[in-house]
C-alpha positions as CSV (number, residue, x, y, z in Angstrom):
1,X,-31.0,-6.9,-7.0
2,X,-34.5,-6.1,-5.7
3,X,-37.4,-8.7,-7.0
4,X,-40.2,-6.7,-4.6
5,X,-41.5,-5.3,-8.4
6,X,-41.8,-8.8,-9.7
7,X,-45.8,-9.4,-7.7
8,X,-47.1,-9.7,-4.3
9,X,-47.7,-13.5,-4.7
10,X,-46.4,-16.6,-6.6
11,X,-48.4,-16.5,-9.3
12,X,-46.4,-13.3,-10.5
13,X,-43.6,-14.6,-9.9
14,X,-44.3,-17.5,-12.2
15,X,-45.6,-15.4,-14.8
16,X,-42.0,-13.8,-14.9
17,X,-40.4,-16.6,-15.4
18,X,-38.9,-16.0,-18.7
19,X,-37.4,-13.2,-17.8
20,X,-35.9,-14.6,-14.9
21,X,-34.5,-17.5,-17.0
22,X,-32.7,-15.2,-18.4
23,X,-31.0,-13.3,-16.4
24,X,-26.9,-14.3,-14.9
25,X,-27.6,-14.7,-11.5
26,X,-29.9,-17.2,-9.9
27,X,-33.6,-16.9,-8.6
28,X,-35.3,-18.6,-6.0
29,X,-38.8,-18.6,-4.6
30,X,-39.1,-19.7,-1.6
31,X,-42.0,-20.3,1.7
32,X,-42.0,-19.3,4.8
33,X,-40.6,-22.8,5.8
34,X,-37.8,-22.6,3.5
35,X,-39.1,-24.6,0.8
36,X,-37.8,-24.2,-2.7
37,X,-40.9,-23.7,-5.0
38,X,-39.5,-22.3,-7.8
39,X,-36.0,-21.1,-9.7
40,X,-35.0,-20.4,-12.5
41,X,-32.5,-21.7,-15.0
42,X,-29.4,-20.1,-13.4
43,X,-30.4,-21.7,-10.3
44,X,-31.3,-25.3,-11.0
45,X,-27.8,-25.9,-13.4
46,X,-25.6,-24.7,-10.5
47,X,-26.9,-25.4,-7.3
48,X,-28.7,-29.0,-8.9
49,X,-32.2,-28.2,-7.3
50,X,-34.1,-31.4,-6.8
51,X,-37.9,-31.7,-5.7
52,X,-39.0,-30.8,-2.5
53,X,-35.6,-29.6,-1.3
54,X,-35.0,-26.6,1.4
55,X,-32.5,-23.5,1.5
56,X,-31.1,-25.0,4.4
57,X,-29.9,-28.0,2.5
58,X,-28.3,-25.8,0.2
59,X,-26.5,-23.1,2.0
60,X,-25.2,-23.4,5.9
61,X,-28.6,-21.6,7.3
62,X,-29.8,-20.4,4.7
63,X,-33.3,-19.7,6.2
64,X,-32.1,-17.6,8.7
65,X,-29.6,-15.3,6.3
66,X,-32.5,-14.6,4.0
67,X,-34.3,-13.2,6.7
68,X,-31.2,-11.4,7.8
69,X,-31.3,-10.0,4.1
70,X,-34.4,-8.6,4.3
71,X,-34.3,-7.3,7.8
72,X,-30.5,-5.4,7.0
73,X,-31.9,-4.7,3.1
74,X,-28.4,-6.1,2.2
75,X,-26.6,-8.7,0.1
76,X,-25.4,-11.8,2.8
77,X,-22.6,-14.0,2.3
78,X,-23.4,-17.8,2.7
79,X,-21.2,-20.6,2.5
80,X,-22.4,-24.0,0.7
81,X,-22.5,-27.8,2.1
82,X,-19.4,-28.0,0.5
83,X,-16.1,-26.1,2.2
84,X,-15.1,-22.5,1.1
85,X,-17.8,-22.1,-1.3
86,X,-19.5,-18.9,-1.0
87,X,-22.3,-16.9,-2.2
88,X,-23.8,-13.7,-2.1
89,X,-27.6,-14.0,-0.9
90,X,-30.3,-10.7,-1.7
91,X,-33.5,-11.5,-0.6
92,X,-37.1,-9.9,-0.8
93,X,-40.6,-10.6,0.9
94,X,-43.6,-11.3,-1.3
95,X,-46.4,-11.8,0.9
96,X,-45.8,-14.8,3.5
97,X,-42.8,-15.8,0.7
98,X,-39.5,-15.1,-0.3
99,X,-37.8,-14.3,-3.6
100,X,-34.0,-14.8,-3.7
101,X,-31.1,-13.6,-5.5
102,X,-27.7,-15.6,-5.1
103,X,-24.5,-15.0,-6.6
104,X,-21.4,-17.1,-6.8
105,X,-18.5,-14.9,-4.8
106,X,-16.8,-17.9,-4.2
107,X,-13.2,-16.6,-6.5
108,X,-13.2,-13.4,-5.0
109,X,-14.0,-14.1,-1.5
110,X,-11.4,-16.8,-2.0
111,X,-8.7,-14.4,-3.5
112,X,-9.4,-11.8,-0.5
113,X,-8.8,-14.4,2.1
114,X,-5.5,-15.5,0.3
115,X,-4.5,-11.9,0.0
116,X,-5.2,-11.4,3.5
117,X,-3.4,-14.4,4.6
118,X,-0.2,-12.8,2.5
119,X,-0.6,-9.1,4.1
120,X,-0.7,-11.2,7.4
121,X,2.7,-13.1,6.6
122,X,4.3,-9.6,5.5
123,X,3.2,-7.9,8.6
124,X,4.7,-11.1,10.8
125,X,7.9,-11.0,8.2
126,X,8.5,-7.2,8.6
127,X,7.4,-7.1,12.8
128,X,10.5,-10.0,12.9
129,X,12.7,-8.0,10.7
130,X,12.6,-5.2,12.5
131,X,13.0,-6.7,16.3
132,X,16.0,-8.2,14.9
133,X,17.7,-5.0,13.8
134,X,20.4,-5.2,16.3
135,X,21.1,-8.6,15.2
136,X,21.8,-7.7,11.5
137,X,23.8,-4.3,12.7
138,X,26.2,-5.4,15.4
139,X,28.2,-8.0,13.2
140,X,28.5,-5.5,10.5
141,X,29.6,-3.1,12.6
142,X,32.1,-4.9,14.4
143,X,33.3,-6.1,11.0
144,X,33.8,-2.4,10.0
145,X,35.3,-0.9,13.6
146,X,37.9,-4.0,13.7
147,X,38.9,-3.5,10.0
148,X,39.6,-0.3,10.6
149,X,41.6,-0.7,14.3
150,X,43.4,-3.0,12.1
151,X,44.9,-0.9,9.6
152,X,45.6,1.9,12.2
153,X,48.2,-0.5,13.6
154,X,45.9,-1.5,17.2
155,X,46.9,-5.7,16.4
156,X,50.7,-4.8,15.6
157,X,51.8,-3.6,12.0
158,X,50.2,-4.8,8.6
159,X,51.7,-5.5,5.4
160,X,50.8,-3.6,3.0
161,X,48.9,-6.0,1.2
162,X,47.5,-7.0,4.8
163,X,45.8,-2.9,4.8
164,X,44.6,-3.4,1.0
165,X,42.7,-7.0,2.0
166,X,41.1,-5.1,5.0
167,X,40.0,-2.2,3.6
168,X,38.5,-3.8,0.9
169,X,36.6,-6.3,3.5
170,X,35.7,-2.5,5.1
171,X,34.3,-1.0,2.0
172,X,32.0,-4.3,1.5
173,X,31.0,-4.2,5.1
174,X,29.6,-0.6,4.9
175,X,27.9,-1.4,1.7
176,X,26.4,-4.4,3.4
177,X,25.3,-2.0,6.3
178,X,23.7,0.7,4.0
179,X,21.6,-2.2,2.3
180,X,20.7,-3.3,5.6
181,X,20.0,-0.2,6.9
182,X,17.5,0.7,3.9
183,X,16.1,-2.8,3.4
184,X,14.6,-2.8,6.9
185,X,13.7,0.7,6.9
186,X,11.2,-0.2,3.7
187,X,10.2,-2.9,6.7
188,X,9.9,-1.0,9.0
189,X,7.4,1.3,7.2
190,X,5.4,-1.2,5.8
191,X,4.9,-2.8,8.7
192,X,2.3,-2.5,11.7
193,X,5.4,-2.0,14.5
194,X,5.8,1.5,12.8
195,X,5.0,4.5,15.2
196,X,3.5,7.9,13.8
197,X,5.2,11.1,15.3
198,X,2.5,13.2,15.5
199,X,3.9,17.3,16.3
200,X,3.6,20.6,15.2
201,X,6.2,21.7,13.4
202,X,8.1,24.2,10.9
203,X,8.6,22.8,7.4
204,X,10.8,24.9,6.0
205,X,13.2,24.8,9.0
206,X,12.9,21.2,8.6
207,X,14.0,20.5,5.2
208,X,16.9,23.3,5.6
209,X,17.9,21.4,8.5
210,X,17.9,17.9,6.7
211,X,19.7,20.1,3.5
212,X,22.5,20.5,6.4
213,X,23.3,17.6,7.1
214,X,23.5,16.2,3.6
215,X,25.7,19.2,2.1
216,X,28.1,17.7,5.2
217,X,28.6,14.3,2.8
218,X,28.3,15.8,-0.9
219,X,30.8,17.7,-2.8
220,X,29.1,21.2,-2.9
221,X,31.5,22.5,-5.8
222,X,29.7,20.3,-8.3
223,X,26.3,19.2,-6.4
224,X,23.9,22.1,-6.0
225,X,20.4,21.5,-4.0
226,X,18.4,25.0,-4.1
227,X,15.9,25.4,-2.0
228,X,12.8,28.1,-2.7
229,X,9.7,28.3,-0.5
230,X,8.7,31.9,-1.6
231,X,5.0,31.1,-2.4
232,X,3.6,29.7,0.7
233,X,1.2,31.5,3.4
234,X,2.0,29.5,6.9
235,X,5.0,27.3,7.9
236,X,3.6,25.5,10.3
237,X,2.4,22.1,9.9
238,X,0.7,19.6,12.1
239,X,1.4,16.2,10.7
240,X,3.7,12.8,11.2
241,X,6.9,14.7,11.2
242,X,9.0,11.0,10.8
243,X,7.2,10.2,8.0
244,X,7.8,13.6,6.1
245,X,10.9,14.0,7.1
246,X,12.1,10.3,6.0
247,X,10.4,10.7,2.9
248,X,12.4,13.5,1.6
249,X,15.9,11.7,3.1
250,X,15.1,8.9,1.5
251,X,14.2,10.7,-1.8
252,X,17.4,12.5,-1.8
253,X,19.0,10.0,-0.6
254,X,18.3,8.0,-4.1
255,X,19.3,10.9,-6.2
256,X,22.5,11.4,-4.8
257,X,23.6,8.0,-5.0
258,X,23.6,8.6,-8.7
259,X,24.6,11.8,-9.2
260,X,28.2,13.2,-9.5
261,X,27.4,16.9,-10.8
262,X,24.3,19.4,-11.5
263,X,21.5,20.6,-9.8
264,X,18.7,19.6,-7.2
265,X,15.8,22.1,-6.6
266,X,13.2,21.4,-3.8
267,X,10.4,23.6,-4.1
268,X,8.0,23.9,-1.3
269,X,4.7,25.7,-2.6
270,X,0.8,24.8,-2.3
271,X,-0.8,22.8,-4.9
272,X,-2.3,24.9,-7.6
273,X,-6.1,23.6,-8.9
274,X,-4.8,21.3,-11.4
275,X,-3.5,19.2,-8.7
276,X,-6.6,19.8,-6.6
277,X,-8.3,18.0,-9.2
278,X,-5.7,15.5,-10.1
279,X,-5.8,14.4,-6.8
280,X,-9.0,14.7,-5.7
281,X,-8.2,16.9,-3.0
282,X,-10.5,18.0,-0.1
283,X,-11.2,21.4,-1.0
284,X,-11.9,22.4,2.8
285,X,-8.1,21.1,3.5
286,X,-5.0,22.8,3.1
287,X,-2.2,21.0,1.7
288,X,1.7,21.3,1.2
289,X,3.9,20.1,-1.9
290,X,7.0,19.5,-1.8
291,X,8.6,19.3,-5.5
292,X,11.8,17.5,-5.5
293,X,13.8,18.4,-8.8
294,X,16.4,16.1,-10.5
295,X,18.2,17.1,-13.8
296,X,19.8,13.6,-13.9
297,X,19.1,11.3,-16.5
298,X,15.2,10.6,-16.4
299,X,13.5,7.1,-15.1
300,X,12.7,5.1,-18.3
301,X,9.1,4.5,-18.4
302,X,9.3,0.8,-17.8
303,X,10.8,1.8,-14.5
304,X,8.3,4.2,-13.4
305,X,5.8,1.7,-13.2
306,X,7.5,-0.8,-10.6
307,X,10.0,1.9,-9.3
308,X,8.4,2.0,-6.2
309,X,7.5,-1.5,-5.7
310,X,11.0,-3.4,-4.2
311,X,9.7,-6.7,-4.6
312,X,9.3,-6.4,-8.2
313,X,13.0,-5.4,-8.4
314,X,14.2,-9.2,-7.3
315,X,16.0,-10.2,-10.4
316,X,17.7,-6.9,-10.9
317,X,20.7,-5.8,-9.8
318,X,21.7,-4.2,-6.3
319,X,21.3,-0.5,-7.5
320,X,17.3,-0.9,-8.7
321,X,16.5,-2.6,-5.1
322,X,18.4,-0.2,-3.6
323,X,16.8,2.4,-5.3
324,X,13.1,0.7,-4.9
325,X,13.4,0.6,-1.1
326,X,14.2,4.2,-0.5
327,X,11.5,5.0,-3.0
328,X,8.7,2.4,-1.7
329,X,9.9,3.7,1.5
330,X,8.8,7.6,1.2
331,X,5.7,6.2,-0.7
332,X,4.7,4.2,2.1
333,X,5.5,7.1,4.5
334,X,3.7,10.1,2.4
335,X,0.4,7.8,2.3
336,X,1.0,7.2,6.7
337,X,0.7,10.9,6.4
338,X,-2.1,11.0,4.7
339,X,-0.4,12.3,1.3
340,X,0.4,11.3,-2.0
341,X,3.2,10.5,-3.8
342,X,4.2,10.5,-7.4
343,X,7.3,10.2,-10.1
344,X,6.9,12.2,-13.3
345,X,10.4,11.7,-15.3
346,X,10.8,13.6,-18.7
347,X,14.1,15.6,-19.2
348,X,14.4,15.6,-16.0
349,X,12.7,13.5,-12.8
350,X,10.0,15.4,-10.2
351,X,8.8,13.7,-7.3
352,X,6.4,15.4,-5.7
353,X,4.9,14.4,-2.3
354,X,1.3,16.4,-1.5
355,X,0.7,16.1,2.3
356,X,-2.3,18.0,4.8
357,X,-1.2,21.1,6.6
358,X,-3.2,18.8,9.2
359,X,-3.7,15.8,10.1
360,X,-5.6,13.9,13.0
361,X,-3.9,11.2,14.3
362,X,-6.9,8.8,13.9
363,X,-7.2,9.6,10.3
């Protein structure tokens, strides 16, 4: 707030003094010296102004950020006498005096500490997770290749009862794996260990190439994935080809889990103006989007909301964390590539990811 308007000297200033009284934040003249000479109503009821007190004795140098207020023409934060209090200090030069603004910050600097002290405990939680990958995997694995040396006879011959216990203990183990596997890639995207894989590359030869590998696991007599790509000008694109890529795994990754029968398109076009808009595109960019079909049952709308959001998914079952982590996943990775990503579900699901033909690695 700029008080420059109110006079050129004190008496001014005091002859504004109703208005000042009534306005939310509070107003301090002050001298050269630091002085308090005058405040209004705001100021005296919170700060408990007594006679002849200075700024200093009131804010941790306060003298000295007022001045730094005027000479930056910017609000200041100041802390109070009293621990983690903080304010927001705008000041103004009237002649050889000041006139100064303050607002309490103190609950939202407060809650922006805490929340950085959270994103710095995730970042810590998610580095560990992911150093320790090996250390999750091994056992699992072992657990799996022993099972399975076991019923092929390598320790002797099983009873029959023997191979059902073990391939049950099997089946868990891979199950076990595949959480594990998506649980710390969701860590490992959210946290500051990931590594952008910055290259120039063909998209469409990319996602037919990821389409290969999944028709190898799915039963292609009842699943169909169509892929169409008919309305694009260039191919290329210069982006964080892990990300992309492990976005659409993961997003297909999630539909098949679910699905037994029907159809998956993936249509790769360039957004049309509505998006431009939606989005708030940069209109001297180009951009991709990638529309990833599903005629499967739609998301509720309760589950839109938090579908992407894991941690939100804690007292639900296996399948909606599951299905959280691959999604927060290719979220996590679409924004990394300086995209977006969105969920739209009504007779039938469309995720769509919208991602720069380029993008500068320092972006």
């Amino acid at each position: 707030m700029n008080f420059e308007q109110l006079g050129k000297n004190v008496n001014s200033f005091l002859s504004s003094s109703k208005i000042l009284n009534n306005l939310p934040d509070m107003v301090l003249f002050i001298d050269s010296e630091g002085r308090i000479k005058e405040s209004n109503i705001a100021a005296k009821n919170n700060l408990n102004i007594s006679e002849n007190i200075t700024i200093n004795e009131l804010f941790n140098e306060g003298l000295k950020i007022v001045r730094q207020s005027i000479k930056n023409k910017k609000a200041i934060i100041a802390e109070t006498k009293t621990p983690n209090t903080y304010y927001e200090i705008t000041a103004s030069k009237i002649d050889n005096n000041y006139c100064v603004c303050i607002r309490d910050n103190t609950k939202i600097i407060n809650e922006n500490i805490e929340k950085k002290g959270i994103e710095k405990f995730n970042n810590e939680k998610n580095a560990m997770l992911v150093k320790l990958e090996n250390e999750f995997k091994s056992p699992i694995s072992s657990i799996t290749g022993f099972c399975q040396g076991l019923v092929d006879g390598i320790g002797g011959e099983i009873t029959e009862k023997q191979s059902k216990y073990l391939k049950i203990i099997q089946s868990n183990a891979i199950d076990l794996e595949k959480f594990i596997g998506t649980f710390l890639g969701y860590s490992y995207a959210e946290s500051l260990l990931y590594q952008s894989d910055y290259r120039k590359f063909d998209i469409v030869t990319e996602i037919k190439e990821i389409l290969k590998e999944f028709n190898k696991t799915i039963n292609t007599d009842k699943i169909k994935i169509e892929f169409s790509y008919d309305n694009i000008e260039s191919r290329n694109e210069s982006n964080d080809y892990k990300a992309i890529k492990n976005s659409v795994i993961n997003i297909l990754e999630n539909i098949l889990a679910s699905k037994e029968t029907g159809n998956i398109q993936i249509i790769l076009t360039e957004p049309d103006d509505e998006t431009f808009i939606t989005y708030s595109l940069n209109e001297n960019k180009k951009y991709f989007q990638i529309k990833i079909i599903d005629s499967n049952i739609s998301i509720t709308p309760d589950e839109l909301k938090q579908i992407c959001n894991p941690y939100t998914q804690l007292d639900k079952n296996k399948k909606n964390i599951i299905k959280s982590l691959r999604l927060g996943t290719a979220s996590i990775l679409v924004k990394r590539a300086g995209g977006f990503f969105n969920i739209s579900a009504d007779n039938r699901n469309l995720y769509s990811i919208i991602i720069p033909v380029e993008k500068e690695e320092d972006e």
